[in-house]
C-alpha positions as CSV (number, residue, x, y, z in Angstrom):
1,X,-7.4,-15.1,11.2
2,X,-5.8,-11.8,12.7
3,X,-7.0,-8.8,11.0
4,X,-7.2,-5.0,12.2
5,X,-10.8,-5.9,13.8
6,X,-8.2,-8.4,16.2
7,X,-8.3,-12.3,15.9
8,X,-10.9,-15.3,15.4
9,X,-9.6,-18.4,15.4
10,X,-11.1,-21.9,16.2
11,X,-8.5,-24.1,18.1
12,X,-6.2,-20.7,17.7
13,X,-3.9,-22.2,20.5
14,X,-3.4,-25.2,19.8
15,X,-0.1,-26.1,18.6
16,X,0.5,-27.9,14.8
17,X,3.1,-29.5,13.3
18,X,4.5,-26.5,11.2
19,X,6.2,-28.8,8.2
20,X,7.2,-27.1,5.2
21,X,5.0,-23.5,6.2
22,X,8.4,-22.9,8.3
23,X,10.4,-22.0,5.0
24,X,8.6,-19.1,6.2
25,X,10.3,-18.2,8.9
26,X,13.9,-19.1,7.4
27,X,13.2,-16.8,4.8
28,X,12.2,-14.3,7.0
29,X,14.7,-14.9,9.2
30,X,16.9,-14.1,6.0
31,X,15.8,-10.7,5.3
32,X,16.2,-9.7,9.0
33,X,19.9,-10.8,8.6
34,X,20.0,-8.8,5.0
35,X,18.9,-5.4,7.2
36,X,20.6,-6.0,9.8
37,X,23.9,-6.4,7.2
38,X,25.2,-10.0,7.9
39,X,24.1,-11.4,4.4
40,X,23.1,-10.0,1.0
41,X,20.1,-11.4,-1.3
42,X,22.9,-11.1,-4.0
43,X,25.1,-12.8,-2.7
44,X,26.8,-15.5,-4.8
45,X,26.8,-19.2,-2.8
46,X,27.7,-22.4,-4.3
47,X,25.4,-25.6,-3.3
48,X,26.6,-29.2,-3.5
49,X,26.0,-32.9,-3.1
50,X,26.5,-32.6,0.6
51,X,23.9,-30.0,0.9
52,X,21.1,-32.3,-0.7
53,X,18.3,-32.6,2.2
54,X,15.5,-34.7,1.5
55,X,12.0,-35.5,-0.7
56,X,11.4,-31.9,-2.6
57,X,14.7,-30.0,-3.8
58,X,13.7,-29.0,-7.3
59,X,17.6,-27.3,-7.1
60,X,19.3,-30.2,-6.5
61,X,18.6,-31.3,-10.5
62,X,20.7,-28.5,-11.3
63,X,23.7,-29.3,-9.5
64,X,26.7,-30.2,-11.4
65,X,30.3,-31.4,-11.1
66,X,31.3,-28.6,-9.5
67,X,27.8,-28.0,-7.8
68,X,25.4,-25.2,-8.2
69,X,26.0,-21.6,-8.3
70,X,23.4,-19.2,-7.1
71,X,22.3,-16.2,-4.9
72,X,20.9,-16.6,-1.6
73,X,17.9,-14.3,-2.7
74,X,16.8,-17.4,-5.3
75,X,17.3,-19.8,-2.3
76,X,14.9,-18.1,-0.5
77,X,12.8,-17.9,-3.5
78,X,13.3,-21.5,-4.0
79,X,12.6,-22.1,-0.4
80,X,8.9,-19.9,-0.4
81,X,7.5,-20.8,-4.0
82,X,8.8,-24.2,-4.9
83,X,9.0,-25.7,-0.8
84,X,13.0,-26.2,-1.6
85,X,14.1,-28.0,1.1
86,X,17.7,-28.4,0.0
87,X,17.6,-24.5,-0.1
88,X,16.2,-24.3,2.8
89,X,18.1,-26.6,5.4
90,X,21.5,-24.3,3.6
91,X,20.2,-21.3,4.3
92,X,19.4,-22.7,8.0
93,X,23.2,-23.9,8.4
94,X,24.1,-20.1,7.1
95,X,22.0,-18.3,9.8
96,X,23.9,-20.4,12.4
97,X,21.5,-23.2,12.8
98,X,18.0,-23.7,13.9
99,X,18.3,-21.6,16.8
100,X,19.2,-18.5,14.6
101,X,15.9,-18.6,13.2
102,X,14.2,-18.7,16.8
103,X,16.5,-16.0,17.9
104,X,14.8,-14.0,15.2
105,X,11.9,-14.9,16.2
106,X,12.7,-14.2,19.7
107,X,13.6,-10.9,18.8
108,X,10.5,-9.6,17.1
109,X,8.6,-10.8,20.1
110,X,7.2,-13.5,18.3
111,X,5.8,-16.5,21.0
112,X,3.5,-19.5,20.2
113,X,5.7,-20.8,17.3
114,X,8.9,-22.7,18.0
115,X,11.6,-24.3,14.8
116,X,14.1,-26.8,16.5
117,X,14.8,-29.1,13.5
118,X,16.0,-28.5,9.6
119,X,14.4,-30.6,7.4
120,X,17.0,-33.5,7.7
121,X,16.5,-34.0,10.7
122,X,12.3,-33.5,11.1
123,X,11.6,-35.3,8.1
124,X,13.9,-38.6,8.7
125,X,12.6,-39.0,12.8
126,X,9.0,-39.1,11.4
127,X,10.2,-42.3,9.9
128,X,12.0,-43.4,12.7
129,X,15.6,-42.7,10.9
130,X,18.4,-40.2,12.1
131,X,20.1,-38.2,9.8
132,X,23.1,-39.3,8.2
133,X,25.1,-38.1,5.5
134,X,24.7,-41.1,3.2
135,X,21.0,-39.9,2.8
136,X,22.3,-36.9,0.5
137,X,21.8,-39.9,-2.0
138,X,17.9,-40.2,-1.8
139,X,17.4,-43.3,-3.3
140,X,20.1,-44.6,-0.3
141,X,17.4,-42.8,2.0
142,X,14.3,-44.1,0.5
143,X,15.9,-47.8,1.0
144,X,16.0,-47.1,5.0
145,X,12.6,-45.6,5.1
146,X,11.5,-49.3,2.8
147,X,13.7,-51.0,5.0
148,X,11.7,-50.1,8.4
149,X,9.8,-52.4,10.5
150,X,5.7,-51.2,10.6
151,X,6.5,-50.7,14.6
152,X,9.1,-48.4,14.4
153,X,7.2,-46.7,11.8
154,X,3.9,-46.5,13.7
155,X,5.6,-45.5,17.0
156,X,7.5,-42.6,15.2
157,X,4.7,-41.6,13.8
158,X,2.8,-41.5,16.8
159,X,5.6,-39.4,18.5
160,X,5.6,-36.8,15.3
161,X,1.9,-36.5,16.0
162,X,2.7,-35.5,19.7
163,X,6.1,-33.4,19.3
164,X,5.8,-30.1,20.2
165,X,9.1,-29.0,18.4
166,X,8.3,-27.4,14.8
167,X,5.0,-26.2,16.0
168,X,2.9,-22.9,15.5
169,X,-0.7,-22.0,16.9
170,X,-2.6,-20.7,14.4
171,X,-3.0,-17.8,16.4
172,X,0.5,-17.2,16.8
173,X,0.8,-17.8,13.0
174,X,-1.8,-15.1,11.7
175,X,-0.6,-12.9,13.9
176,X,3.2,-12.9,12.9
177,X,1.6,-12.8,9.1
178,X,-0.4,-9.6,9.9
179,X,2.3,-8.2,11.3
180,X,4.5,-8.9,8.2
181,X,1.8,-7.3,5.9
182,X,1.7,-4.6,8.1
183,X,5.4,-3.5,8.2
184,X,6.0,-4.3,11.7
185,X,8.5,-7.4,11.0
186,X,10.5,-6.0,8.6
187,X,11.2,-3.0,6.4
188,X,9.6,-1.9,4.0
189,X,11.7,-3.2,1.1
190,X,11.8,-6.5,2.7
191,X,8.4,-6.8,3.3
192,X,7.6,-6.3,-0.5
193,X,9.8,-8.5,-1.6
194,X,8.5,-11.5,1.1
195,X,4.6,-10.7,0.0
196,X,5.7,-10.5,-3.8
197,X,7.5,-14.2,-3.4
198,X,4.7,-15.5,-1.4
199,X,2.3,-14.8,-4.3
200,X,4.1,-17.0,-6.7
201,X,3.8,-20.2,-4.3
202,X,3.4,-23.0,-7.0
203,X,2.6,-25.6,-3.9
204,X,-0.9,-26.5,-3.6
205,X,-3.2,-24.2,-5.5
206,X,-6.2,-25.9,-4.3
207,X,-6.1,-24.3,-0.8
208,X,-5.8,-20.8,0.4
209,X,-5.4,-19.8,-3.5
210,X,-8.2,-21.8,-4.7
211,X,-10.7,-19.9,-1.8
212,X,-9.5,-16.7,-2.1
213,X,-12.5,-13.9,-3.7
214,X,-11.8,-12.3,-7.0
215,X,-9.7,-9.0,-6.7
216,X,-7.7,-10.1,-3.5
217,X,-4.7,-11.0,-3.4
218,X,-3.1,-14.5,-1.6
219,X,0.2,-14.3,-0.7
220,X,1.3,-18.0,1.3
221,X,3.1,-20.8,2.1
222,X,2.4,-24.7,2.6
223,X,3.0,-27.0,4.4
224,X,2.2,-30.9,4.2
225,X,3.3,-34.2,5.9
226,X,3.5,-37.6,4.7
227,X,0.5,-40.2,5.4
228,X,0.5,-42.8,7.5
229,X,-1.9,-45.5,8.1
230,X,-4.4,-43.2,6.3
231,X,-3.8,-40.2,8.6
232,X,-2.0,-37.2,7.3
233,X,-0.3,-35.5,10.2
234,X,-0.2,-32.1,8.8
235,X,-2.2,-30.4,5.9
236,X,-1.3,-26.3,6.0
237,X,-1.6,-23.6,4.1
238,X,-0.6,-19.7,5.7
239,X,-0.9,-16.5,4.1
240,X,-1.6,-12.7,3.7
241,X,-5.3,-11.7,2.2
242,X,-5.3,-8.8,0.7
243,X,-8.6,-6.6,-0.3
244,X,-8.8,-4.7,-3.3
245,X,-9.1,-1.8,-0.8
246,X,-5.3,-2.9,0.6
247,X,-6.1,-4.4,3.8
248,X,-4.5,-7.3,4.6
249,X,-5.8,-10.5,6.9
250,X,-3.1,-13.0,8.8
251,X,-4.6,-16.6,7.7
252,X,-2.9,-19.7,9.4
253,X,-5.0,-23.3,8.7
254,X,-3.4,-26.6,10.1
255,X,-5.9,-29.7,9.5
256,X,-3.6,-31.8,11.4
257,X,-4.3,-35.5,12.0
258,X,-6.7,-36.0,9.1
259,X,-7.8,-39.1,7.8
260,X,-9.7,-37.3,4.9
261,X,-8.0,-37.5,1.0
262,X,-6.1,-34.6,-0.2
263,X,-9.1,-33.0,-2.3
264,X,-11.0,-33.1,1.1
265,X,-8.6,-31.6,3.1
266,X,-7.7,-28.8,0.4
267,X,-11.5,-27.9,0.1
268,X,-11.2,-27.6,4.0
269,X,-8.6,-24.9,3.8
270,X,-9.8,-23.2,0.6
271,X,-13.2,-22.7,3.0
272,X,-11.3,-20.7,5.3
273,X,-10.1,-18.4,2.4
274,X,-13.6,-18.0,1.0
275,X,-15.0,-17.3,4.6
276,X,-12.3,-14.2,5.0
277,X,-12.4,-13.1,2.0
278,X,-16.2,-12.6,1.4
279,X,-16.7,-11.2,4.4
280,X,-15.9,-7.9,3.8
């Protein structure tokens, strides 16, 4: 947690498996390129078949014969509330790759968090897969990930567990979040429109959400991994706390590694949430 007091963190260096919390940063990554000119939130785009990614793309039921028309301000919106990652690995290919989102990153000073992969490609090496366009059909990519001997999938898994790519310390994390609340990432239009979309995040309510004190506000973003030989690799949840006096705390849990169920782990993380936000 990074507040205006400075940071207390437990494990606050250690890097975690990011997952779906860096929808974040591609979103935020967005808006920089919206001030800085190179893209507009209005902007019409059309999505289609080819740009279907993998496991949660609520947009891709909408696409049609002739695909899907939209703005890149609902991609990002898609990205941030609904986890989107067929908006997301788009909007990655329209910055320029992952790389553009680290030069952002890079830019703002940002260290301790790192995004080397879109979602194609981090999601289908966990299962010991690479990316290939055939998996636009999901049901085709589902029969590879069925089709996989238990070795390849255990020593995958083993190596997601110990990549460092798509990793954030929670320090690094809270501290990039406090700076957002605090108008020193972006302007001030963007930073109002990031905080309003993160507080419409339908993923997960039983974390930071479900902790969070009466008369705060929880803006955020999740992030979760598949499980494996009962360990789930990453459980996350990120956000901005908000008092009802205005002042806003950088949050960043990763329970990575867990072998707990899913109401366990989410009681973890909405702990952290009642901790901050009954403190003060």
């Amino acid at each position: 947690m990074v507040d205006e007091a400075g940071a207390s963190c437990v494990n606050g260096d250690r890097p975690s498996s990011m997952q779906s919390v860096m929808k974040l940063l591609v979103g935020l990554a967005v808006l920089d390129a919206v001030e800085r000119g190179e893209l507009g939130l209005e902007d019409r785009v059309t999505l289609t078949r080819a740009d279907v990614s993998v496991f949660v793309q609520p947009i891709e039921s909408r696409l049609g014969p002739s695909g899907y028309s939209t703005t890149i301000g609902e991609l990002v919106r898609g990205a941030v509330i609904q986890s989107d990652s067929m908006a997301t690995d788009w909007l990655i290919a329209r910055l320029g790759g992952p790389g553009a989102v680290q030069a952002f990153l890079e830019r703002k000073g940002v260290t301790g968090i790192r995004l080397d992969r879109d979602e194609r490609h981090l999601q289908t090496e966990i299962f010991g897969l690479t990316w290939r366009d055939e998996y636009t059909n999901p049901d085709r990519f589902q029969q590879d990930i069925d089709a996989q001997p238990v070795a390849v999938r255990d020593a995958a898994f083993r190596a997601y567990q110990q990549d460092v790519r798509d990793t954030a310390t929670p320090r690094a994390m809270a501290t990039l979040l406090y700076r957002l609340a605090s108008g020193d990432l972006l302007g001030t239009s963007s930073t109002r429109w990031m905080l309003a979309t993160m507080k419409e995040t339908q993923t997960f309510p039983d974390r930071l959400r479900a902790g969070t004190a009466p008369g705060w506000d929880a803006a955020h973003k999740t992030g979760t991994s598949n499980t494996w030989n009962g360990v789930t690799g990453a459980t996350n949840d990120v956000g901005v706390l908000t008092s009802p006096l205005g002042e806003p705390s950088g949050v960043a849990v990763f329970l990575a590694n867990s072998p707990a169920e899913a109401p366990a782990r989410a009681a973890a993380i909405a702990k952290v949430a009642r901790i901050v936000t009954r403190a003060r």
